[in-house]
Every structure is written in C-alpha cells, then in structure tokens.
C-alpha positions in Angstrom: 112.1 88.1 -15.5 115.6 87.0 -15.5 114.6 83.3 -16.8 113.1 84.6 -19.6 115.8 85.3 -21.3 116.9 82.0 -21.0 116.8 79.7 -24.6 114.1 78.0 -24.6 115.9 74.7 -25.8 118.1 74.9 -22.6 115.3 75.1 -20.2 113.8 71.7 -22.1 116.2 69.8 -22.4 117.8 70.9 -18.5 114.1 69.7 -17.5 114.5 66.6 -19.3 117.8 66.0 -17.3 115.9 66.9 -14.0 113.2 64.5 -15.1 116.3 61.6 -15.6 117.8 62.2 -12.2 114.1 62.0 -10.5 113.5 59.0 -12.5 116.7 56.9 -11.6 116.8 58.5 -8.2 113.1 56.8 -7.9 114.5 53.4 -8.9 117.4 53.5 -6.9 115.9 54.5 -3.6 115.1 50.9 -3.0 118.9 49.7 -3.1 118.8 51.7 0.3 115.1 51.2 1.3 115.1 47.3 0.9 117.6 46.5 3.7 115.2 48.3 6.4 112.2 46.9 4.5 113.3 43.5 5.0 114.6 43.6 8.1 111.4 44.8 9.4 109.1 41.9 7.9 112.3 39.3 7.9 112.5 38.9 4.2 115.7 36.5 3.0 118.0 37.5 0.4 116.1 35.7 -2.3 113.0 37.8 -2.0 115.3 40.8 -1.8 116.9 40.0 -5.3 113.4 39.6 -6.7 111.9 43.0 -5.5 114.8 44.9 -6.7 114.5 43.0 -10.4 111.0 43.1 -10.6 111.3 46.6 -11.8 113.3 45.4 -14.9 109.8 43.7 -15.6 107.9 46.7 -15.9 110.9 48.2 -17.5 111.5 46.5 -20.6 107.4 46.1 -21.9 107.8 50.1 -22.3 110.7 51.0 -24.3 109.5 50.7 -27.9 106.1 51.9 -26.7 107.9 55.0 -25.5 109.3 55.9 -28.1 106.4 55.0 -30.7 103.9 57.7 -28.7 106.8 60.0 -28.7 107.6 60.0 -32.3 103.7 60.0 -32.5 102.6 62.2 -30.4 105.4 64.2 -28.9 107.3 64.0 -26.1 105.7 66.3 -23.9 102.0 64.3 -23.8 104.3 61.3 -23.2 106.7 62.6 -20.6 104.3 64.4 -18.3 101.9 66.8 -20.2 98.8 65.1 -20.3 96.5 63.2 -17.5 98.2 59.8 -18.3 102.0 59.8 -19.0 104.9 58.3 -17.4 106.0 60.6 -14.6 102.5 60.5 -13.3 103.1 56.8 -13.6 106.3 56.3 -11.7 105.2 59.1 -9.5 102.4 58.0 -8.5 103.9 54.2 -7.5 107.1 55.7 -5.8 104.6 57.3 -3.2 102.2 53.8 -3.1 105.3 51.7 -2.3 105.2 52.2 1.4 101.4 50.6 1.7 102.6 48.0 -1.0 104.8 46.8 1.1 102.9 46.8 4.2 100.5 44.9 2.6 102.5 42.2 1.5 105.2 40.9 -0.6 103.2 40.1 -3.8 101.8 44.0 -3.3 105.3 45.3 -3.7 106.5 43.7 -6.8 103.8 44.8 -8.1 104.6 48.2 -7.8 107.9 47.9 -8.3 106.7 46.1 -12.0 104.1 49.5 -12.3 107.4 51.7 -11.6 109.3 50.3 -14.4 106.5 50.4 -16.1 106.2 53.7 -16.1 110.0 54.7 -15.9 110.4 52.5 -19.1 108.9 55.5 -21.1 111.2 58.4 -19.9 114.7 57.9 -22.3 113.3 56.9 -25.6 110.9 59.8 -25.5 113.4 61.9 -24.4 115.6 60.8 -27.3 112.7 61.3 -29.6 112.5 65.2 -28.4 115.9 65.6 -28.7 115.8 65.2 -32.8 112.9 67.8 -32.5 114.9 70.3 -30.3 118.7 70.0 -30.7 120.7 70.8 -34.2 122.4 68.1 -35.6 125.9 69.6 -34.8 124.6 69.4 -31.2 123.2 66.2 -30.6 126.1 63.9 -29.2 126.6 66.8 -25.8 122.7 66.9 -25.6 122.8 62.5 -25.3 126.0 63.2 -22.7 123.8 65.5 -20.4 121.1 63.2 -20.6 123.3 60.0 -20.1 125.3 62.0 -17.3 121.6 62.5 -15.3 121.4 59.0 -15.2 124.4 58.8 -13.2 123.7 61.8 -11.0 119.9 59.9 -10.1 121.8 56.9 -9.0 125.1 59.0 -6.9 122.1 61.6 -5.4 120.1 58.2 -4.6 122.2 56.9 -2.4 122.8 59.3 0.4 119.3 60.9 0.4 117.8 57.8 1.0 120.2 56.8 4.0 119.2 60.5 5.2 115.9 60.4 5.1 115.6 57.0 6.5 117.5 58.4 9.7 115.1 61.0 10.2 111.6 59.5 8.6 111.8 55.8 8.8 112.3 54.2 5.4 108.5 55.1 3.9 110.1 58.8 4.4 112.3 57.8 1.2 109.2 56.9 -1.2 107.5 60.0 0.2 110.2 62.5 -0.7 110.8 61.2 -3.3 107.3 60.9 -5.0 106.5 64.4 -4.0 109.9 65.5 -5.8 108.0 64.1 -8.9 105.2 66.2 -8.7 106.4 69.0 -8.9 108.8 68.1 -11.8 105.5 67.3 -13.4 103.7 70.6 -12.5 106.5 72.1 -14.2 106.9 69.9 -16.9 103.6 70.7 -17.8 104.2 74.3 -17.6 107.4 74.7 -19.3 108.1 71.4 -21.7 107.5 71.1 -25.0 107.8 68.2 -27.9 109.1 71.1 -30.5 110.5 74.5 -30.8 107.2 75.7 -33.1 104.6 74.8 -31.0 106.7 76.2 -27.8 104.8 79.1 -26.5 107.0 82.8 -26.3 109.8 81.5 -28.1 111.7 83.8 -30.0 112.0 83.6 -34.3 115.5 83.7 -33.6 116.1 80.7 -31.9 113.2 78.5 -33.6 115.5 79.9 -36.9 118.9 78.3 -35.2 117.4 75.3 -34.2 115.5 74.7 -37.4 117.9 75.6 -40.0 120.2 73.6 -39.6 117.9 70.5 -38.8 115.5 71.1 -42.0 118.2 69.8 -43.9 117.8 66.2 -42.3 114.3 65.6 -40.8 112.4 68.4 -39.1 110.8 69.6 -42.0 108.2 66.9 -42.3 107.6 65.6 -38.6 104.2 65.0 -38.1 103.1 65.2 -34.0 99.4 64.8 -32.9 98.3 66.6 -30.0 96.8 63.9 -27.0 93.6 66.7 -26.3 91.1 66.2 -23.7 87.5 67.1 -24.7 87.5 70.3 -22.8 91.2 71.4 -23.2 91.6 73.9 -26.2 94.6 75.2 -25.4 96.3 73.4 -28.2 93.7 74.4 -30.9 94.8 78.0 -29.5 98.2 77.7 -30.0 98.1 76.5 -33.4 96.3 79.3 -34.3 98.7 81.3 -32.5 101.5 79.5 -35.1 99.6 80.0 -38.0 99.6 84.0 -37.2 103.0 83.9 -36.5 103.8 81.7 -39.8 102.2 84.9 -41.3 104.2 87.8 -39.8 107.5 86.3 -39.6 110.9 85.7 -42.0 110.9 84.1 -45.4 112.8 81.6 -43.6 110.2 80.2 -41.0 107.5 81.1 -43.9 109.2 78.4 -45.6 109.6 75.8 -42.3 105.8 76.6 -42.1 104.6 75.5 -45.2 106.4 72.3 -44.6 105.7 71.6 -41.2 101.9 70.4 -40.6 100.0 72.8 -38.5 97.1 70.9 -37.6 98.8 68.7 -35.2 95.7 67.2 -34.3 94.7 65.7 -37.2 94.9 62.0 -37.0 98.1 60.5 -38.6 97.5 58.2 -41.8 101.3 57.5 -42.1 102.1 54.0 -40.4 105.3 53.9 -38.6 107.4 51.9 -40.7 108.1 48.7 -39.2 109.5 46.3 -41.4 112.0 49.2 -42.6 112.9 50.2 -39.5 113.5 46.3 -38.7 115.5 45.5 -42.2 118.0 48.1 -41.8 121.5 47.1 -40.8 122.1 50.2 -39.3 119.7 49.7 -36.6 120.7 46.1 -35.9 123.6 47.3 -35.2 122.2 49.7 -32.1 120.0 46.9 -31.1 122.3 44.1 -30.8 125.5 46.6 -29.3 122.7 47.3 -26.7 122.1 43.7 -26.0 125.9 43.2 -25.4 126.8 45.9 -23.7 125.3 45.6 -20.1 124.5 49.0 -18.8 127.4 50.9 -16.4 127.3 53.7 -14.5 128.5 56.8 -16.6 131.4 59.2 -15.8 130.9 62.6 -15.3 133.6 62.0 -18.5 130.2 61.6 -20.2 129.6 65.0 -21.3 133.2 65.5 -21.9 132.9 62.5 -24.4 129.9 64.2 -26.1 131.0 68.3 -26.1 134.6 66.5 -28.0 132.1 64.4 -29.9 130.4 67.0 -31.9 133.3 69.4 -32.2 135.2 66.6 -33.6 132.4 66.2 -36.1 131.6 69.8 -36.8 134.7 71.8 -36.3 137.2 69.4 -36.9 134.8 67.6 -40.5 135.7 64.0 -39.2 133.4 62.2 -40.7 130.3 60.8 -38.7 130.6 57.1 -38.7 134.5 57.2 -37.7 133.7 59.0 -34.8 130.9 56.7 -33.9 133.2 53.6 -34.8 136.5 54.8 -32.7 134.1 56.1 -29.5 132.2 52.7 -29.3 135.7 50.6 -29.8 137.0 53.1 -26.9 133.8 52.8 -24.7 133.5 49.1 -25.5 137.0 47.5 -25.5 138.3 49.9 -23.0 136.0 48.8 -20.4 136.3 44.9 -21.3 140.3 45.1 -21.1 140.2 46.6 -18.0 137.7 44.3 -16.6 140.3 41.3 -17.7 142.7 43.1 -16.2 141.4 43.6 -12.9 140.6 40.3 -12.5 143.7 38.4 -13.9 146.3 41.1 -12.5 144.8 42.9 -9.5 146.8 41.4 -6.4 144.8 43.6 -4.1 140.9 45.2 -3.6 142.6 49.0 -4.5 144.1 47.9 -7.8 141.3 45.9 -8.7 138.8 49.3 -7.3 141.5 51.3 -9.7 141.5 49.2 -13.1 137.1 48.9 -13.0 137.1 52.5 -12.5 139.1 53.6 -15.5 137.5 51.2 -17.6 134.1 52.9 -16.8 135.3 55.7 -17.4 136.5 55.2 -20.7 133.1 52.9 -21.2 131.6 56.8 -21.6 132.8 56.8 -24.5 130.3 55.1 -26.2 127.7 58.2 -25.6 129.3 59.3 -28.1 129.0 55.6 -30.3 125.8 53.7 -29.4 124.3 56.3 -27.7 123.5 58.8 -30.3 123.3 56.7 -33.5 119.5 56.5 -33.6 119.9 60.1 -34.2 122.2 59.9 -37.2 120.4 57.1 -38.9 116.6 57.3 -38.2 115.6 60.7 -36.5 112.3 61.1 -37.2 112.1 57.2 -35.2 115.2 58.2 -32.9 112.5 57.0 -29.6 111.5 53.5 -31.5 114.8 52.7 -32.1 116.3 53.6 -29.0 113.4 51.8 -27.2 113.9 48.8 -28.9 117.8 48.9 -28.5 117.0 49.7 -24.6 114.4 46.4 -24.4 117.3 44.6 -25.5 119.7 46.1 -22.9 117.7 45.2 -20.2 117.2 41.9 -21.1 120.6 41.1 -19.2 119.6 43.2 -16.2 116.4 40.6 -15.7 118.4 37.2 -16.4 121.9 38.7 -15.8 121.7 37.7 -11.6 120.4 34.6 -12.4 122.6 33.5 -14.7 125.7 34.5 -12.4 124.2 32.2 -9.2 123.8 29.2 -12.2 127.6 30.3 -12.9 128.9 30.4 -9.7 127.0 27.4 -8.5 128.4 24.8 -11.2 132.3 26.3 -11.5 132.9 26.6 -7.6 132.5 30.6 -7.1 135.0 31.2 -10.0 133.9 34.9 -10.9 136.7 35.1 -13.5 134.4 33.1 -15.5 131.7 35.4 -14.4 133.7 38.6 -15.5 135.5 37.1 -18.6 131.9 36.5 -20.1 131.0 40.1 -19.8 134.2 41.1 -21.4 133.2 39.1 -24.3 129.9 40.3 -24.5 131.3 44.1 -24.5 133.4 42.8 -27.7 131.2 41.1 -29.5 128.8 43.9 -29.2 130.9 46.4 -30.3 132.8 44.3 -33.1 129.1 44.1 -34.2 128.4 48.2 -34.3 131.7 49.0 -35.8 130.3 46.7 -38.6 126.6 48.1 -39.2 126.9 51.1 -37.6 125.5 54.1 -40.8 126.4 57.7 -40.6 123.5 59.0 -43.4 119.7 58.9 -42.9 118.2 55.9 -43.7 114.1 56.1 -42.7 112.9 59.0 -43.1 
C-alpha cells in the first residue's frame, strides 16, 4: 500500500501533530461552549473565568510527570499506547463534560481540572520522543510542526465549535470532539512508537539515518521500559524480533545494538538525576524564560522559523547557541516592542490589531530559542526539562487574570500598566536565556 512507503519518522511525528491539534482543539472548545453553557444555567462572568482556568489546575500538576514517564518509559505508553495514558485521559473527560455540567457547577471544574490533567502530559512526552526520533540537524523544524499544531488546535477550535453548536446544541461540541480522540488513540496505538528500533516494519535504512547521526549525542544509551499488561506479550515478541534483526543486519546497526539495551523491560536501576538536572545553568535558563514569557499563539511563521533554524545551524555551521541567543532576542523583544508600541502609539483599534500581530509573529521566533534547547542541552531528559519549564509557564496562565482585575481595580482600568508589565516580563525572560542558555550536552 501506498502509505507504506511512507518514513516511518514522518508518520510519528505527523501523528504527534494530529494528537496536538486534538488536544488544544479539546481545550479550546469551551471558549465557544461556555457562552451557551452559561446562558442556559445563568452562570455570571466570575464562574465563567473559573471554569475556563480550572483547566490550568489540572495542567500544570502534569508537566514534569510527563516528561519523567516519557524519558522512562517512552512516549508511546505515555501518549496513548497503553490502557492508562493521557489521550485516554482527556478523551475520556472531553466526552463527560456535557453530564458534568448538567450536574452542577462544582461537577464541571472538575472535569475541566481532570482535562488538564490529562492534556498536561501530551508536549513534554512529545518532546521526549522527538530526541528518540528526529536527527539532531532536524530537531528545531520537528519543535516548529509541533509548536505550529498548537496553533492549528486553537484556529480549527473556534469555528467547529460554533458549527456544531448550530446543528447539535453545545454537548454536540464535547461529543465530536471526544469521539475525534478515539480514534486518534486507535491509531496511535497502531502506528506510534517511542523509538525507531522497537518500531515494527521499519526499514535498516532509515533506523541507519536517524540513528547515525544521533549516536553521536545520546541515543546510544537510552534506556525505555515497556508499561506490559500481564497478558500482552506483544512487546516480549518484538524484542525478539530486534534481537534477530540486530543479527542479520549492517556492521552499523550491529554496533547501535550492542549499545542500545534490548530488554526494555527490565526494570531501570538508573535514577533520573535530579539534583543535576536542577544545578545546571543551562536549564535554569529554559525554566525561568518559560516563566516570563506568557504563552502566544504561534504563526504559521513557526515552521518557517524552525526549517531556517536548522539550516542555519547545519548548512550554514553557525554555531548552536548564537542561533538560540538571536531567535529568543527576536521572538522575545520583538513581541514586547511591539506590545509597547501598540499601546503607546496605536491612535486606532487597526493599528493597534496591526502592531500585536507582527509582534506575534516575530514572538515565533523563539521555537527556534526556548523551544528546542532542552534538546541541545539534556536529550536524554528533553520531556523533564520541558515539563518543568512548561509548569512554570503556566503558572501565569492560573494567576495571570487575577492579577490583571487586582491591576485594573487599584490604577483605574489603566491597561498600559497591564501591557507594559508583560513587556517586561518578555525581557527579563529573555535577557535571562541569552545568559544561561548552553549549546553542548550537559546530562547525559
């Protein structure tokens, strides 16, 4: 068949952008869905606000976990190959919302907190499977195409929602939606996989074009363990499977086999590495970037931004951590000037419109800073570290509305203080990567 012959690193890593788009399409449906919701049980504004932050709740107690069963266990038993993983998770609430809500407020936030929950597990194993799957010289498009689905969840969110409401009633959206999930999980399960030597039918060729240029950083020694029911033995099989084809095959993958552990379901004895992961400055410097640099809708500029990215790197032998350093000032700086200027210099709603949108789209940029530098520093812990930076991202998204009421409240509705704060934070974030940011492996 025809989509056999596609690589089999494409068809993961375009179902891990699938999966990305479901996910944010699943938390954005209720941008739509909560103005019929609360019109039809009379809801104020307040309880609004809470319901569609409540998710951030669920969100943020996830990201390091994410990434630690990733980097642990692989990406596929986290993302949606075994019974318990997290599109099962948000699945399974987007399609309970409707009777959560019918049976009463308290109901809903917490499935909206169950949501995030599970949704708070999707990126940082996804980042954590892209170390495994994508060469090095490949790594900043493969972060754009995952950053860019994010975008596309949210756009694609919008209208379906408004569509199916029309024709369904608003429970129609949760429904749609949650039976979109499954079958991204039926095929998931199917057609994932945490890394190219465990993948089942691919070729020599490709593991060889993946691997050889990644052995030289961090692939040689990654150690998954297989989550196994007691009456699944399907993975047992396929290491077998790998073991005969270690035996048949080039010197080359000989050699990656001897290296790379076979009995993936052996139980680890390595601890991860905490205390180094959490002394280096190179990670402080994702982790505090993220915490200052509120997330934004990305571009479609995005994978523009990453594609220029690696041939910059690669073809052009600029080194690593000037790229990283000029993308993030771009990204960062960019969108904080125009932010200032919009709302010091904008005399009408289009300018103002005009200025925010070419700051966000130079804010893409930094897929190609912050975005990716989990990968450069720390691959083998590229999910931990992302999940931590992304617990710290979020933090604003739960005290962020909040804070702006308190703002607005005691200056008078001045919301050039409001916007003037947030340029700062993008510059002292940024100021900080520049700083710490590390272009050479420093956990492995």
């Amino acid at each position: 068949m025809w989509w056999q012959k596609i690589p089999k690193r494409i068809i993961v890593i375009g179902l891990c952008s699938i999966g990305v788009i479901i996910s944010y399409a699943d938390r954005s449906n209720m941008a739509v869905a909560i103005v019929f919701i609360s019109r039809e049980f009379g809801w104020p504004f307040a309880k609004q606000g809470l319901v569609l932050s409540s998710f951030f709740v669920g969100y943020i107690v996830t990201q390091v976990l994410g990434g630690t069963l990733a980097d642990k266990f692989g990406s596929k038993q986290v993302l949606g190959g075994g019974e318990k993983n997290a599109a099962a998770c948000w699945t399974i609430f987007t399609l309970l919302t409707p009777g959560a809500a019918k049976s009463g407020f308290i109901y809903l936030i917490l499935c909206r907190i169950c949501l995030g929950i599970g949704e708070g597990l999707c990126l940082p194993s996804i980042h954590s499977l892209i170390a495994s799957w994508v060469r090095v010289d490949e790594r900043s498009t493969a972060i754009a195409v995952v950053t860019v689905s994010c975008s596309i969840g949210i756009v694609l969110a919008m209208p379906l929602s408004t569509f199916l409401e029309s024709i369904g009633g608003w429970e129609s959206i949760f429904w749609a939606f949650g039976a979109t999930g499954i079958i991204w999980s039926l095929t998931w399960q199917t057609f994932g996989g945490s890394n190219p030597l465990e993948y089942s039918g691919i070729k020599e060729e490709e593991i060889n074009w993946i691997l050889e240029d990644n052995m030289k950083y961090d692939f040689a020694d990654v150690d998954y363990h297989i989550i196994q029911s007691e009456d699944d033995d399907s993975e047992v099989n396929d290491v077998g499977l790998i073991e005969e084809d270690c035996a048949t095959s080039s010197s080359f993958l000989r050699e990656t086999c001897a290296t790379y552990p076979i009995q993936r379901n052996l139980k680890s004895t390595k601890p991860i590495p905490w205390r180094q992961i959490l002394s280096q400055r190179e990670v402080w410097a994702i982790l505090i970037s993220q915490f200052f640099l509120p997330y934004a809708v990305q571009g479609i500029t995005g994978l523009f931004v990453g594609i220029f990215a690696d041939y910059m790197i690669y073809k052009m032998k600029i080194r690593v951590i000037n790229v990283r350093r000029t993308a993030q000032l771009i990204g960062s700086f960019g969108v904080a000037i125009f932010l200032l200027l919009a709302v010091y210099l904008a005399s009408t709603p289009l300018q103002g419109i005009i200025l925010i949108t070419i700051g966000l789209g130079l804010n893409s940029f930094t897929i190609a800073g912050v975005s990716v530098s989990q990968l450069d520093i720390a691959p083998r812990y590229a999910g931990i570290i992302f999940g931590l930076g992304n617990t710290l991202g979020v933090i604003p998204a739960i005290f962020g509305v909040a804070l702006t009421g308190w703002i607005l409240d005691i200056s008078g509705n001045q919301w050039n203080i409001v916007w003037t704060f947030a340029a700062i934070m993008y510059f002292i974030g940024s100021s900080v990567f520049v700083t710490w940011v590390g272009d050479e492996i420093v956990i492995d």
